[in-house]
C-alpha positions, 0 to 999 in steps of 0.5 A: 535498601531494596528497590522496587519496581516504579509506581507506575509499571503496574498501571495500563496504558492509557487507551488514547495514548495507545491509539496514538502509537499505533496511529498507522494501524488505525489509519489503515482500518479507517482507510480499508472500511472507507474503500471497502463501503461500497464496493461493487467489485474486488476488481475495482481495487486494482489501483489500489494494489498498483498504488502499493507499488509506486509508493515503493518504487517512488521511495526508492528513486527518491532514495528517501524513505519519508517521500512514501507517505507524499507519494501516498498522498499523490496516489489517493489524488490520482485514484480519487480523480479518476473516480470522480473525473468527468471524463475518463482515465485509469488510475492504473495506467496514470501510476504506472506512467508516472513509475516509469517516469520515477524509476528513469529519474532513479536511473539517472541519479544513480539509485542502482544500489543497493540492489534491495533498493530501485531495482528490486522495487521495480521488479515488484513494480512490474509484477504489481503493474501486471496484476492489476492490469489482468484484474483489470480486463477481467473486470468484475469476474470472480477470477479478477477479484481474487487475483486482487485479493492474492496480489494484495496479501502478498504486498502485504507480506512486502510490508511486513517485510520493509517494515522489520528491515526499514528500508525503502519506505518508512516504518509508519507507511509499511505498518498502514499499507499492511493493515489495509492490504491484508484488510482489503484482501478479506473483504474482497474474498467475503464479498466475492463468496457472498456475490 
């Protein structure tokens, strides 16, 4: 007796179920076409890429990788408060300060190793932190929005890279943060060309 391929191999996927799997992709579509409406500069962006950095920096002090998707949560709060708020303060500088706070409380908890892990996160930290901070004085300039736009291709990059490994964050969460990363980055380019 020969056996066959199942029955069911030649059929397709159903599209539902399909979106479903790759729910984190389609988050981040929805997530960069909801933060891209409307949008007046690439700068305005910047919390955006210094958000990118404490979810990662946050996971790796946790020493927990699904405390991204919280840290996620706590970032999307803070942005959207200190766009709405009716006084003023930066989101930039409200994640940086509670990263700080983060990478201390990794220090103390011992979360030196491995070296891939808090210190390589707070490096990148810094490097996020100081981008955003220069988008941020350039406010509104071309130079600031593509400075942006660079910063965020190469998280998304970062992504990509946590994603293969799985380390600091979890798989879902680098999936959705390279998706609307690399997103966020061609419509800043598109729309500073057009402006």
């Amino acid at each position: 007796m020969t056996t066959t391929a199942p029955e069911h191999a030649h059929r397709t996927e159903n599209p539902a179920r399909a979106a479903l799997r790759r729910w984190p992709t389609v988050a981040g579509i929805a997530a960069a076409a909801f933060l891209a409406y409307g949008l007046a500069s690439g700068s305005d962006l910047s919390p955006i890429l210094t958000a990118a950095g404490f979810i990662y920096l946050g996971a790796a002090a946790l020493g927990r990788r699904g405390a991204a998707w919280p840290l996620f949560l706590l970032t999307f709060v803070i942005i959207g408060a200190a766009r709405f708020a009716p006084f003023e303060f930066s989101a930039d500088w409200s994640l940086l300060g509670l990263a700080a706070l983060l990478a201390v409380y990794g220090l103390v908890r011992g979360a030196v190793r491995p070296a891939a892990g808090l210190p390589l996160q707070a490096l990148a930290m810094a490097a996020i932190g100081g981008v955003a901070a220069v988008a941020s004085y350039f406010a509104g300039g071309d130079l600031a929005a593509y400075t942006v736009a660079a910063a965020l291709l190469a998280h998304a990059g970062w992504d990509v890279y946590h994603h293969r490994v799985e380390r600091v964050v979890s798989r879902s969460l680098a999936e959705f943060c390279f998706v609307l990363d690399a997103l966020l980055a061609i419509v800043i380019v598109v729309a500073t060309l057009r402006g």
